[in-house]
N, C-alpha and C positions, 0 to 999 in steps of 0.2 A: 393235860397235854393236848397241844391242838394237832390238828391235820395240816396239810400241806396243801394250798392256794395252788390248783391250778388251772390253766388254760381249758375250757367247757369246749373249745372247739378244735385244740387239740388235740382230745379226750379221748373227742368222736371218729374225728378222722382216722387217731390211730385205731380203733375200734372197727372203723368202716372197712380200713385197708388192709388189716391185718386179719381178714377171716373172723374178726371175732375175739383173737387169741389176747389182743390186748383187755379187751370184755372183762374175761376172767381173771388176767391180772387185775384188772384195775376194780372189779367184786371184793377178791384176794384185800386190795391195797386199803379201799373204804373201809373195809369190816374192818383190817388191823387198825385203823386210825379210829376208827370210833368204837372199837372195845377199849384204846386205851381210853381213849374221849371220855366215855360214860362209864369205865369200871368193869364192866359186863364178864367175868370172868368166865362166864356159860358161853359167850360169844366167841365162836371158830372161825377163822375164817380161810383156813383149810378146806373144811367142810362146807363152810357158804362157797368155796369155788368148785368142788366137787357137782355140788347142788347146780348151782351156776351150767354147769353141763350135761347134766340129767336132764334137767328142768327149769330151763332159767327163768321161766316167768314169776315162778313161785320163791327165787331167790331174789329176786328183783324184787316184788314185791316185800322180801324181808329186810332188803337192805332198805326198803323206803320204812318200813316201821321202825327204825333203826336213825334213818336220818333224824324222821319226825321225833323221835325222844331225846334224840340232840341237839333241835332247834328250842325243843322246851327248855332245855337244862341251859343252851345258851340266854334262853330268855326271850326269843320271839315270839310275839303278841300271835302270830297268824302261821302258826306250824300244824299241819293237818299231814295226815299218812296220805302220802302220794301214790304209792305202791304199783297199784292199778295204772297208775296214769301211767310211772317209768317204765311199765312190762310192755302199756301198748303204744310208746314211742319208742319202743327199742324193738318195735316187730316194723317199725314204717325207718329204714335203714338206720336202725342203731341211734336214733334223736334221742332216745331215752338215755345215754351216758350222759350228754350234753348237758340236758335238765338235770341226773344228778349230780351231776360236779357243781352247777350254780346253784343248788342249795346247799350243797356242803359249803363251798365258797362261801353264802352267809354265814354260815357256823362258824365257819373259822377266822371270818374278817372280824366278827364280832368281836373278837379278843385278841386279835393279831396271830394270826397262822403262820408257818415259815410261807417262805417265798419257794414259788416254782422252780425246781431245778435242772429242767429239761425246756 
């Protein structure tokens, strides 16, 4: 089952404007789509939003290992764990949502994702 195609700069904005609050939804939202994505039944994403608020860099970073094994399983030649990269563009206002929705965005174009519904 795929993920939902959305908007990387709506993502942000709402990210930006929202304190943050939409962040942790949108942690929340990734982790549910790519446990179903990849199976991961160990995968929470309860707890990656909790995390997300503790310490988000350290969730950030786990949702990029998370992308990156479902750009593999989609089949991209050039999937490499971002992690690092999302946590320190999400410290220079929130650019790191941005970057993770347009790699998800490949994951899920790959194979026809739903459409945005916002």
């Amino acid at each position: 089952m795929k993920g939902e195609v959305r908007n990387p700069t709506t993502v942000w904005l709402l990210s930006l404007f929202t304190c943050n609050l939409y962040g942790a939804y949108f942690v929340y939202m990734a982790n549910t789509e790519l446990k179903n994505y990849l199976g991961k039944e160990d995968l929470n994403p309860v707890l990656e939003a909790i995390i997300y608020f503790c310490c988000f860099p350290f969730a950030v970073m786990r949702l990029g290992a998370n992308i990156q094994a479902a750009q593999v399983k989609a089949g991209m030649g050039s999937a490499e764990n971002q992690g690092v990269t999302f946590a320190i563009w999400s410290l220079i206002f929130y650019l790191g949502f941005k970057k993770m929705q347009e790699e998800l965005n490949k994951v899920w174009e790959s194979g026809g994702g739903a459409p945005a519904t916002f």
